[in-house]
DRENDOLUM-231451 format. One record per residue (C-alpha): chain; x, y, z. Coordinates in pm, 1 decimal, padded with zeros to 6 digits. Example, Ala and Ser with C-alpha at 12.3 -4.5 7.8 and 13.67 -1.06 7.14 Angstrom:
# DRENDOLUM-231451
A:01230.0:-00450.0:00780.0
A:01367.0:-00106.0:00714.0
This chain:
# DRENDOLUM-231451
A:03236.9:01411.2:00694.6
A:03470.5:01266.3:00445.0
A:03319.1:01165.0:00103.7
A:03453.1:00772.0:00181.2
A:03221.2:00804.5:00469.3
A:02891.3:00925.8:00337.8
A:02950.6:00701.1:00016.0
A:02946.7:00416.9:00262.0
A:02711.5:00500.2:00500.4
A:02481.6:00594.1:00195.0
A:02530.9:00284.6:-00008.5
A:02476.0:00056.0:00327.2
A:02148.5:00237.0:00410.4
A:01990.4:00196.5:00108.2
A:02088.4:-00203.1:00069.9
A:01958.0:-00238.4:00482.3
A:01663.7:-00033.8:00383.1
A:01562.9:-00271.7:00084.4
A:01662.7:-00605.7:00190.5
A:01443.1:-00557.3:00508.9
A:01163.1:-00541.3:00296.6
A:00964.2:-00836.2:00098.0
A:01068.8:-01070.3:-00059.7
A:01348.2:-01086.1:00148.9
A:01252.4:-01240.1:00484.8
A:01419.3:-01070.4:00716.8
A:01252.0:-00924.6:01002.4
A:01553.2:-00894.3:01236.4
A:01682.3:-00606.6:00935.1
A:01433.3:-00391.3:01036.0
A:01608.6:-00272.4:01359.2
A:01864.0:-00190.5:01213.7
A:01728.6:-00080.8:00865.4
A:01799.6:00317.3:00957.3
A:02093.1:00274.5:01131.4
A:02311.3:00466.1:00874.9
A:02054.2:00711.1:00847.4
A:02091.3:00746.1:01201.1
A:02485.3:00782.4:01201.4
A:02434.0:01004.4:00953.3
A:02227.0:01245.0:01099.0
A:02444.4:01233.3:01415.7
A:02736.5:01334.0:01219.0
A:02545.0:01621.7:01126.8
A:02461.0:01710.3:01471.4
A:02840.8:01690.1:01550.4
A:02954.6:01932.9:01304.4
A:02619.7:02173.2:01375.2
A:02553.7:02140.7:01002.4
A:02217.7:02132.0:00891.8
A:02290.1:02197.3:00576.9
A:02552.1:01969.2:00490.8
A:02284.7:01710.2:00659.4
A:02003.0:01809.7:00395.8
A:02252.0:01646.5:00091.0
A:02354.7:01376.1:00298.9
A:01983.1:01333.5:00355.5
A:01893.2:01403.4:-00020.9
A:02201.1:01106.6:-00108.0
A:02026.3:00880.0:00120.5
A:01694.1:00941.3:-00005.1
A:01756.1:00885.1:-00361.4
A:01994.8:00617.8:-00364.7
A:01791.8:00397.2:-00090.8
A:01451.5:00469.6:-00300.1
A:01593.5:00411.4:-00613.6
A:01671.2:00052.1:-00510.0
A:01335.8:-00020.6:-00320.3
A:01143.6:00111.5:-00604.1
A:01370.4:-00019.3:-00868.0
A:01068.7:-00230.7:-01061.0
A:00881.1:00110.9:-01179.1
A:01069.6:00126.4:-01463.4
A:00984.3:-00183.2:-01549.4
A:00623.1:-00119.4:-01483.3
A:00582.2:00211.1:-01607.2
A:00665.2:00100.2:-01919.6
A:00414.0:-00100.4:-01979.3
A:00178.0:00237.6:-01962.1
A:00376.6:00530.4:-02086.9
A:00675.0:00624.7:-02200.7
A:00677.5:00881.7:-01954.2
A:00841.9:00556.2:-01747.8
A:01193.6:00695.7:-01671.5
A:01105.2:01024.1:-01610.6
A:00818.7:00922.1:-01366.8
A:01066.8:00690.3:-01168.1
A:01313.9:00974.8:-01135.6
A:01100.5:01191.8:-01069.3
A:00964.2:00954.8:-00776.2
A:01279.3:00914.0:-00657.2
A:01387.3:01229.7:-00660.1
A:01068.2:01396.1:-00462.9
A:01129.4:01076.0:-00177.4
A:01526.6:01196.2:-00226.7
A:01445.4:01589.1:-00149.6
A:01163.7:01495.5:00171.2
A:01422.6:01342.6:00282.8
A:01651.7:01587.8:00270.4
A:01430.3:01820.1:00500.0
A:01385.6:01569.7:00734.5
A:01752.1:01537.8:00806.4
A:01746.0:01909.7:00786.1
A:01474.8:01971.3:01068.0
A:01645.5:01667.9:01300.8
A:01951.1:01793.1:01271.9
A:01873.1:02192.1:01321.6
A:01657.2:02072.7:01647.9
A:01937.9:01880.2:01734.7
A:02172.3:02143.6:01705.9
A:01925.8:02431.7:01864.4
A:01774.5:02198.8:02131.1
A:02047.6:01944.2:02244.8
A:01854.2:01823.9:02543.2
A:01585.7:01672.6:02350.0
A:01712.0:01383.8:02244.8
A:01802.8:01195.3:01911.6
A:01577.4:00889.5:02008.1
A:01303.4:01148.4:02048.2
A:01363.5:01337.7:01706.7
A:01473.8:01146.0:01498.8
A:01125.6:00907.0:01533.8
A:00893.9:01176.2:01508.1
A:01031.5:01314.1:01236.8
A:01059.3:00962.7:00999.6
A:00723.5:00914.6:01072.8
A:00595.4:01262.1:00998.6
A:00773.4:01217.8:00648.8
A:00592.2:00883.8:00602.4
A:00265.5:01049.7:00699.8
A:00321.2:01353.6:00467.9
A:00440.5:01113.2:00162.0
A:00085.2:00938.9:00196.9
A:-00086.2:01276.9:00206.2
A:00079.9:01456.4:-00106.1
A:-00277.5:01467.3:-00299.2
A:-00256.1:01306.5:-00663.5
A:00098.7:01228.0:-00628.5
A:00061.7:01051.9:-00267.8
A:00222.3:00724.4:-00323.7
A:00260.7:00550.3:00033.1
A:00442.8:00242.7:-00035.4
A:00615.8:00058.2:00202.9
A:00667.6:00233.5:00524.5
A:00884.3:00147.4:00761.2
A:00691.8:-00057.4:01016.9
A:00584.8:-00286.4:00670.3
A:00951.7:-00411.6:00699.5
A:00755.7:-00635.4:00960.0
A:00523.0:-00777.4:00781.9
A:00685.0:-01137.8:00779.3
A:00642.3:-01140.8:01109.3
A:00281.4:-01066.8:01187.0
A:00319.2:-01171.4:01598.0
A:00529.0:-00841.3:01653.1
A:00274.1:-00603.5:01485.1
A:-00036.1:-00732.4:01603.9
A:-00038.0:-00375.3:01817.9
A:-00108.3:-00269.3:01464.8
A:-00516.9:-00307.9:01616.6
A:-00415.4:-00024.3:01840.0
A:-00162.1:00229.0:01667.8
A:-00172.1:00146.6:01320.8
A:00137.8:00068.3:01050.2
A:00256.2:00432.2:01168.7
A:00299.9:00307.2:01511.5
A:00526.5:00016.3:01413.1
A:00737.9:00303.1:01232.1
A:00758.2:00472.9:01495.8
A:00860.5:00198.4:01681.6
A:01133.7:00072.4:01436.1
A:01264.6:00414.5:01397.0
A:01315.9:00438.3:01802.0
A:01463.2:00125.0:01867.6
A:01749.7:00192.2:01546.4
A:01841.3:00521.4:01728.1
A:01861.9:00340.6:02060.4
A:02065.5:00046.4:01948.4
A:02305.7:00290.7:01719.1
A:02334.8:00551.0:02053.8
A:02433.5:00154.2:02186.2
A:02673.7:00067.7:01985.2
A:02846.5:00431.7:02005.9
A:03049.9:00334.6:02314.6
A:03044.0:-00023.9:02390.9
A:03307.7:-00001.8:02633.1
A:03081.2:00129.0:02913.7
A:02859.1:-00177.6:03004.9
A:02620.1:-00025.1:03203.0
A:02551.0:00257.8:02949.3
A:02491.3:-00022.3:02639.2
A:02238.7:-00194.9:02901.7
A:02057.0:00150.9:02990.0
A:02008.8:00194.1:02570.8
A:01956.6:-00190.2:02502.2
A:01702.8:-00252.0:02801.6
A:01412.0:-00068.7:02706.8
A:01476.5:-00235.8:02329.8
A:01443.2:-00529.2:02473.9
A:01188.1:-00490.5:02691.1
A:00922.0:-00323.6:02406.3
A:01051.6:-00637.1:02178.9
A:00935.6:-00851.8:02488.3
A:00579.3:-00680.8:02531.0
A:00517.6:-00678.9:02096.9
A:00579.6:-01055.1:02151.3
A:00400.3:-01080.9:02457.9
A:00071.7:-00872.7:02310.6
A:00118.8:-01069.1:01940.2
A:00122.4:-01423.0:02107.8
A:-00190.0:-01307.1:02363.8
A:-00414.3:-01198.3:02082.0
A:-00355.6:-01491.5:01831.7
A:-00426.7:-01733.6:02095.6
A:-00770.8:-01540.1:02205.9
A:-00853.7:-01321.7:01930.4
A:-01256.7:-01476.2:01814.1
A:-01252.5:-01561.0:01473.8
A:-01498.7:-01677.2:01254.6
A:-01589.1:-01847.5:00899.0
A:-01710.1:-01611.6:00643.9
A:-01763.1:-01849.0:00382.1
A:-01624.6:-02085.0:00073.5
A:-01461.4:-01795.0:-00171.1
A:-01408.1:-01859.5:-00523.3
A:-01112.8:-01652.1:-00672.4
A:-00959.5:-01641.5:-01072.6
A:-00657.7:-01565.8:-01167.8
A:-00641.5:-01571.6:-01552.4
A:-00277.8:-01430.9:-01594.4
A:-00371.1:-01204.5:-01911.9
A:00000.7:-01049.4:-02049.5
A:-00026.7:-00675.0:-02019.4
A:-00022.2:-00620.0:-02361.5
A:-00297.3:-00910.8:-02449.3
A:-00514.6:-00798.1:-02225.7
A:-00641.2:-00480.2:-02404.7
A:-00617.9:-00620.7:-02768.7
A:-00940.0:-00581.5:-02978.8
A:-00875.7:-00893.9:-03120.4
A:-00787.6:-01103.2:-02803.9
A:-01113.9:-00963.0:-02610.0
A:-01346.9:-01230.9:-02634.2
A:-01058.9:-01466.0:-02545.4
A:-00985.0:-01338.2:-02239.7
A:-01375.5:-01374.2:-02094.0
A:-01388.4:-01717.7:-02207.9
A:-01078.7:-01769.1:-02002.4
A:-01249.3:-01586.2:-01695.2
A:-01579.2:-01793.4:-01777.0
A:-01403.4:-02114.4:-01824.6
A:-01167.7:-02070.9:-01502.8
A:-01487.5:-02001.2:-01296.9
A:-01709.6:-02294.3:-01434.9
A:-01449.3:-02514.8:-01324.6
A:-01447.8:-02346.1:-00936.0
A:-01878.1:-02372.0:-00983.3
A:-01875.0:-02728.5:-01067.0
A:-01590.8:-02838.7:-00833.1
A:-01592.9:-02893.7:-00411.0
A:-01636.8:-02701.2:-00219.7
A:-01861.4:-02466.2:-00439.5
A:-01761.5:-02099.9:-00396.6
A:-02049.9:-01867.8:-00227.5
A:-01925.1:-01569.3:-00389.7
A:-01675.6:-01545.9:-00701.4
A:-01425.1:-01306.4:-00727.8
A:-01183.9:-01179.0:-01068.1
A:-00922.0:-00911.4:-01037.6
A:-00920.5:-00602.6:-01132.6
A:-00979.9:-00536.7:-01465.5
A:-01103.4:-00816.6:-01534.2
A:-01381.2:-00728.3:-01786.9
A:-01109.9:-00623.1:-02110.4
A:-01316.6:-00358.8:-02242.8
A:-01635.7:-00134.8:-02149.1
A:-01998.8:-00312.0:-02160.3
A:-02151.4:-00037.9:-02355.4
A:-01903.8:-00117.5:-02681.6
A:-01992.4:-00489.6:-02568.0
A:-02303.4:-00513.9:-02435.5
A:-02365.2:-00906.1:-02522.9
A:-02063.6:-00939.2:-02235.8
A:-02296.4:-00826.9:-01982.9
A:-02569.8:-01095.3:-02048.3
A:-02263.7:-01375.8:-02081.4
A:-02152.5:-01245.3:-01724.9
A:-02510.4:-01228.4:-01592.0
A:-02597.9:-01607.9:-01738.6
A:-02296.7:-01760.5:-01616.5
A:-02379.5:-01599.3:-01248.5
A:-02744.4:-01686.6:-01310.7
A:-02703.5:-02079.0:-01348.9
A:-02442.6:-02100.0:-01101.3
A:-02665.8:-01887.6:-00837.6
A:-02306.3:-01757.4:-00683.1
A:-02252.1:-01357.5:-00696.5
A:-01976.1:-01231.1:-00860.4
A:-01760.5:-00892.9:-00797.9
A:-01523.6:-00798.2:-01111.1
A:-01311.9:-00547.5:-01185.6
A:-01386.7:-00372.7:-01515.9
A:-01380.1:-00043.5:-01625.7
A:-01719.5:00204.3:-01619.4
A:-01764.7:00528.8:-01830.3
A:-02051.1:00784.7:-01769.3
A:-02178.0:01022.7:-01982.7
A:-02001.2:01400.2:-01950.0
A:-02281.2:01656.7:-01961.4
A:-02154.8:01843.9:-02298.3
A:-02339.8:02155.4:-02455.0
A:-02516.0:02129.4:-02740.8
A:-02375.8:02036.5:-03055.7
A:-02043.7:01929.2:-02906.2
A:-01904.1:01592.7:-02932.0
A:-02020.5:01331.6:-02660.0
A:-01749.2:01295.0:-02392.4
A:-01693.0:00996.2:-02073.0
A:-01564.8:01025.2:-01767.5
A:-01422.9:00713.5:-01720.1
A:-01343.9:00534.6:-01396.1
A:-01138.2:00166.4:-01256.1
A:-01400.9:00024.4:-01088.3
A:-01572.9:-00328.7:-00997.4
A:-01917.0:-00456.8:-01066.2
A:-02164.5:-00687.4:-00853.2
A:-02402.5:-00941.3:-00959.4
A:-02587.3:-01088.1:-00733.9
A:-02757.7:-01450.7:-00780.1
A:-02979.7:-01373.3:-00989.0
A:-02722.8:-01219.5:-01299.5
A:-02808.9:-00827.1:-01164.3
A:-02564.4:-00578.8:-01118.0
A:-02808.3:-00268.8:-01190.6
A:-02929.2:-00243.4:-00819.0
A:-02595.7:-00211.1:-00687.3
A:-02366.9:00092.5:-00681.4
A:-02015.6:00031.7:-00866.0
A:-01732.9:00139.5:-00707.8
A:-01487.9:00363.4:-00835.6
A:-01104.8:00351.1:-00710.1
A:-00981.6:00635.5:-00513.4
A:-00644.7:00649.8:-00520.2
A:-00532.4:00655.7:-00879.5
A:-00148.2:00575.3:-00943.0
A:00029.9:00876.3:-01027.7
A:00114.6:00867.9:-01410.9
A:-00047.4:00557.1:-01560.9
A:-00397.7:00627.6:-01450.7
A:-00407.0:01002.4:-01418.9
A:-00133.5:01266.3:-01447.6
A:-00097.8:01489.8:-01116.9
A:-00231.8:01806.3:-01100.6
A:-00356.9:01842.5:-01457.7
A:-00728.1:01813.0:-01517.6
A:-00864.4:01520.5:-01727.6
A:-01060.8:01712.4:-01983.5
A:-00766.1:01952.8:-02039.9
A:-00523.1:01631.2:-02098.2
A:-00772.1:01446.4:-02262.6
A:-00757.5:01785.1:-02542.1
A:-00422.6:01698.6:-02656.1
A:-00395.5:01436.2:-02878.9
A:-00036.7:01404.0:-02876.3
A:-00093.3:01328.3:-02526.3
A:-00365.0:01165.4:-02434.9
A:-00211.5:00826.8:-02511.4
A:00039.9:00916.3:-02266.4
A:-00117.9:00814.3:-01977.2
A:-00428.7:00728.2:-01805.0
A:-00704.6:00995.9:-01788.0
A:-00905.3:00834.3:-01491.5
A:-01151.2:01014.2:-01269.7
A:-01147.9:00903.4:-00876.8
A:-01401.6:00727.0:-00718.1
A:-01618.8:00979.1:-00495.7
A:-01812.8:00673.5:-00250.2
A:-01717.8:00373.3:-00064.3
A:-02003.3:00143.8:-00094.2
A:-02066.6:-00140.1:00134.8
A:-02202.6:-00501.4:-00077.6
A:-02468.4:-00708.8:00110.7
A:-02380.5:-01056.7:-00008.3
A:-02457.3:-01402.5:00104.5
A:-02154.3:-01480.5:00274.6
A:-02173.0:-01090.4:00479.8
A:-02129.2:-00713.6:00381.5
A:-01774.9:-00653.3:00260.5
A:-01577.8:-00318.4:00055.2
A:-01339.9:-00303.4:-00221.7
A:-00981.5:-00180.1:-00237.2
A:-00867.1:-00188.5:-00611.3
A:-00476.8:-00192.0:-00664.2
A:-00241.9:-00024.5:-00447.2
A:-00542.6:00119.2:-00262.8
A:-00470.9:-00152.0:-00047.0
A:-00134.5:00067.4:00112.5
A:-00372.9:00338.7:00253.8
A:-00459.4:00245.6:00588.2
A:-00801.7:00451.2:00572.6
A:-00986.1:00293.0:00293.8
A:-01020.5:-00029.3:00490.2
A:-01031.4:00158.1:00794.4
A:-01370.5:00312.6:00650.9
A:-01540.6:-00020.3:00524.1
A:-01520.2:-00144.7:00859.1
A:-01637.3:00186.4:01060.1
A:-01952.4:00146.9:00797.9
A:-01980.2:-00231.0:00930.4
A:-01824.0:-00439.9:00685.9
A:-01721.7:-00765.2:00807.1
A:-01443.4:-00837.8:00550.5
A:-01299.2:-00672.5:00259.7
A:-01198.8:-00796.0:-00113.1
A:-00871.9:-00642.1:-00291.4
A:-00851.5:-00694.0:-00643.8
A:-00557.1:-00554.9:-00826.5
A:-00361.9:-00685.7:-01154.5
A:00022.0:-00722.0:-01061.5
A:00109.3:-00815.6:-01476.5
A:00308.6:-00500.0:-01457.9
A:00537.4:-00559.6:-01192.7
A:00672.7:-00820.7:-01467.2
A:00950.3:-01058.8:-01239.6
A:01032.1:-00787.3:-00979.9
A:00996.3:-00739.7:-00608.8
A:00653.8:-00553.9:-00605.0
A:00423.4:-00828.5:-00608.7
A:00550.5:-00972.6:-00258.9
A:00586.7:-00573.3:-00157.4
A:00193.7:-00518.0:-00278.7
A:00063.2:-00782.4:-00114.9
A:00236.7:-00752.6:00228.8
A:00024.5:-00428.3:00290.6
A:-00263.2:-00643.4:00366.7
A:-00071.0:-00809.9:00667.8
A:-00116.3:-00451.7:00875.5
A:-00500.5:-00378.5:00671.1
A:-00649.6:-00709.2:00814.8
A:-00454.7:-00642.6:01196.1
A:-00581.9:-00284.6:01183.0
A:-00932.6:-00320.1:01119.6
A:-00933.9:-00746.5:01215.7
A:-01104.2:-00820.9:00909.7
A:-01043.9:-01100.1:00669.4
A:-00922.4:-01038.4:00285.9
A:-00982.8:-01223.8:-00018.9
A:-00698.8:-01101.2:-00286.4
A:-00761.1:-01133.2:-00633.7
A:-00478.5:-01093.0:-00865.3
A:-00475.1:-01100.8:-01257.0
A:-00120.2:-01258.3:-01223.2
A:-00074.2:-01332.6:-00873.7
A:-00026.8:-01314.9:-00578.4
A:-00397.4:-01458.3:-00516.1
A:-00452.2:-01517.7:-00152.6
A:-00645.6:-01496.0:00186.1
A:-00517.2:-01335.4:00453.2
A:-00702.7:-01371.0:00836.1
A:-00792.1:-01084.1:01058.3
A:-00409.0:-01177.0:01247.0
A:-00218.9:-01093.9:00942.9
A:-00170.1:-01454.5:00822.1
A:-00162.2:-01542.7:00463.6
A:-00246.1:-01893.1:00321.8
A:-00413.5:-02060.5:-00021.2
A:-00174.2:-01842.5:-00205.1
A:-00087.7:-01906.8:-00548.3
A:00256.5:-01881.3:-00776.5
A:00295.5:-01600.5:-00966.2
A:00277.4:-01582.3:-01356.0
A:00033.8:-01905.6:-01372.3
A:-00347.8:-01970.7:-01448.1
A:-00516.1:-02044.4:-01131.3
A:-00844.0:-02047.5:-00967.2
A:-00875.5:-02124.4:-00587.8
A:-01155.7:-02157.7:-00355.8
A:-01086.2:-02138.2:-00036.0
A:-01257.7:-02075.4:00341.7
A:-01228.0:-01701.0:00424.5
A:-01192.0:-01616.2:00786.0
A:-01271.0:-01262.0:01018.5
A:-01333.2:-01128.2:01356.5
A:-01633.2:-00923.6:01494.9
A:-01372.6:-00744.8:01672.4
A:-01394.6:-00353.0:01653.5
A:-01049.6:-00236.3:01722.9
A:-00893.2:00091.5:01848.7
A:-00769.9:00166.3:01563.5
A:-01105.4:00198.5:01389.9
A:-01209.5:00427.5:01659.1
A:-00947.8:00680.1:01680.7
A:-00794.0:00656.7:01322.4
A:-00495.8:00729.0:01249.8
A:-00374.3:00896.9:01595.4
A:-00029.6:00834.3:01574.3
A:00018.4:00983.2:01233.5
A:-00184.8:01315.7:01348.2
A:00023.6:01320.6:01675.4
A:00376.1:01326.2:01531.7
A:00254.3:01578.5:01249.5
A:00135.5:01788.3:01516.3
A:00492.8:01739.8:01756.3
A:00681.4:01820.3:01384.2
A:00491.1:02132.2:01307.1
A:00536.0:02242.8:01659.4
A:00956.2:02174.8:01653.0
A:00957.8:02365.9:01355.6
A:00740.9:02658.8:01486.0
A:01030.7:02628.9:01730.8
A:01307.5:02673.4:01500.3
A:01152.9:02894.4:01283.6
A:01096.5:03081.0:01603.8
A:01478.4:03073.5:01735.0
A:01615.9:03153.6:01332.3
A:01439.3:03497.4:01316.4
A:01506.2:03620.2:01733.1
A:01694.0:03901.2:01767.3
């Protein structure tokens, strides 16, 4: 392949690949979003050069990440200094996996000819999507593939069935059918034979999406109360700007308790509480009065320490933990459990692979980054509006922590996250379009409280409304809305992700097989 070529075919991937995602609202980009990925990879077949394929792969990889993902320098920053090296270092890991995917496509292609690209080629993107999700405290599965659709919630509502993965799958297939297409357009009947069954699964997505928004049962939940104080990073966790930022919080929400309709639960984002109630206890009784005379509940995001068993005559020690707090009517929060996030962001809230204690030890470090412990229970809330779990930040990307709440029979679920960070990039419309495929997977309703925005509702069909403008004070209350539905997807899980792992570990088996015959 010439160097003109890949440099072209590398640069057009990665602008495809990011303009098909939020904010930009094009859904029609994401069948073609791959398609120089695709041409790539067949290039590679051509000249039987898997190797050659793994930098081309490795080009595309980088390059297309490094614009999607673009805004982590920007937030990182905010955290750690650590910011460029974490973004390259991001980049770089999505840059080599890959790499090995266009490796393993093109050595099957080249060892196996009669198994088809459109076969491959799908398996194998979604395998890598699967295994980027699954990479323990560096997992970071952001923006797959079949997200690219989440502007368009009618073609995904199969999402009930086979999950986000499915829709990559999906996307992946019909961008090797329409490039094998476009190959030789002079032969009509061969274009129709590639373009046909395109067509055809675009007709039954539409088909299945328009069917279940006109007959899926819905119901009200409940008048929910939601604040959105838009603290500045840097504000937020000043000593001296504390006790300003829960007067904001208790101003905001005496204005939602006194207004129409009155709010049957309240909700602030995460991290909402600036500070930990045992260096401010009196914060705890403010929380609990204001809760108290307005006889709403409250979940807030704060953060909760617990007392390190230590030997004795050693210096006390916390493990310390993002997490959200419940009152209930009456100002308690003691009865309930308070749930810790799982899924910590790589970097800012723990650094991978090293344990807290030991990072905690270095003081030239451990101002660095976070030292966060993750959350070991997902608690369901009884409230008076129904039983609902928490997703706290980008939790709300992994399709099993929602997946969970509702398996444990919760009827809707709250995300609270604080989005100050992204600053003016893409990422807030990129966070928030997760939820489209969380609420169509497990058909429950979502209340989203930001710190800066994007505050909104989104039903159990994947449609958001009452959202607010970034980068503003705000506090909405709105009418929440969910399904009694228990999807397939709840049942089986994750099936298509296990079944293309399984078809990729078996292909390379194969190879692996066929390198080392005699």
């Amino acid at each position: 392949m010439s160097r003109r070529r890949l440099i072209v075919l590398v640069a057009l991937g990665a602008l495809a690949l990011t303009a098909s995602y939020p904010p930009f609202p094009l859904p029609i980009l994401s069948f073609f979003a791959i398609t120089p990925a695709v041409l790539l990879i067949r290039d590679g077949v051509l000249a039987a050069d898997a190797r050659a394929a793994f930098r081309w792969g490795w080009w595309y990889g980088l390059i297309a990440n490094a614009l999607v993902l673009y805004w982590m320098v920007v937030a990182l920053w905010h955290f750690t200094p650590f910011s460029a090296l974490g973004y390259f270092a991001t980049i770089a890991i999505l840059g080599l996996l890959t790499g090995a995917m266009f490796w393993f496509v093109v050595g099957w292609g080249v060892a196996a000819p009669a198994v088809p690209l459109w076969v491959v080629l799908p398996v194998a993107w979604t395998t890598l999507e699967w295994l980027i999700g699954h990479l323990g405290d560096v997992r970071f599965p952001w923006l797959g593939l079949g997200t690219s659709l989440a502007d368009a919630p009618i073609l995904v509502q199969w999402a009930d069935i086979a999950g986000a993965r499915g829709v990559t799958l999906w996307l992946a297939w019909c961008n090797v059918m329409i490039v094998e297409a476009a190959i030789d357009m002079r032969r009509a009947s061969y274009v129709v034979r590639r373009l046909a069954p395109v067509a055809a699964t675009i007709l039954l997505a539409l088909g299945y999406g328009a069917w279940r928004m006109k007959t899926l049962p819905m119901r009200d939940v409940g008048v929910i109360g939601m604040v959105q104080p838009n603290e500045g990073f840097k504000e937020k966790f000043d000593p001296g700007h504390a006790d300003s930022v829960l007067s904001t919080l208790l101003t905001l929400s005496r204005g939602l308790l006194a207004g129409s309709p009155k709010p049957q639960l309240l909700i602030w984002p995460e991290a909402a509480i600036p500070g930990y109630f045992v260096d401010h206890p009196q914060w705890d009784g403010t929380i609990s009065s204001l809760v108290r005379e307005g006889r709403t509940p409250l979940l807030t995001g704060g953060l909760n320490d617990e007392l390190e068993e230590s030997s004795p005559g050693r210096p006390r020690s916390y493990r310390i933990f993002n997490a959200v707090f419940y009152y209930d009517t009456t100002g308690d929060r003691t009865r309930y459990p308070i749930y810790a996030k799982h899924y910590l962001v790589p970097v800012t809230e723990r650094v991978p692979f090293v344990p807290v204690r030991l990072f905690r030890a270095i003081p030239g470090l451990r101002n660095w980054s976070g030292a966060f412990r993750p959350g070991t229970t997902w608690p369901v809330y009884v409230s008076p509006v129904g039983k609902f779990g928490v997703v706290i930040c980008y939790e709300s990307a992994f399709e099993n922590a929602t997946r969970i709440y509702r398996a444990h029979g919760a009827d809707f679920f709250i995300n609270v996250t604080n989005d100050a960070w992204f600053g003016n990039t893409s990422a807030p419309a990129q966070h928030a379009s997760h939820l489209v495929f969380r609420t169509i997977e497990t058909r429950m309703g979502v209340a989203r409280a930001a710190n800066s925005g994007i505050t909104e509702f989104v039903d159990p069909l994947g449609r958001a409304y009452d959202a607010t403008k970034l980068n503003v004070p705000a506090a909405i209350a709105g009418l929440l809305r969910t399904s009694d539905v228990i999807p397939v997807y709840v049942r089986l899980g994750d099936w298509v992700g296990t079944l293309v792992v399984v078809l990729t570990l078996g292909g390379a088996g194969l190879l692996l097989k066929r390198r080392f015959r005699p």
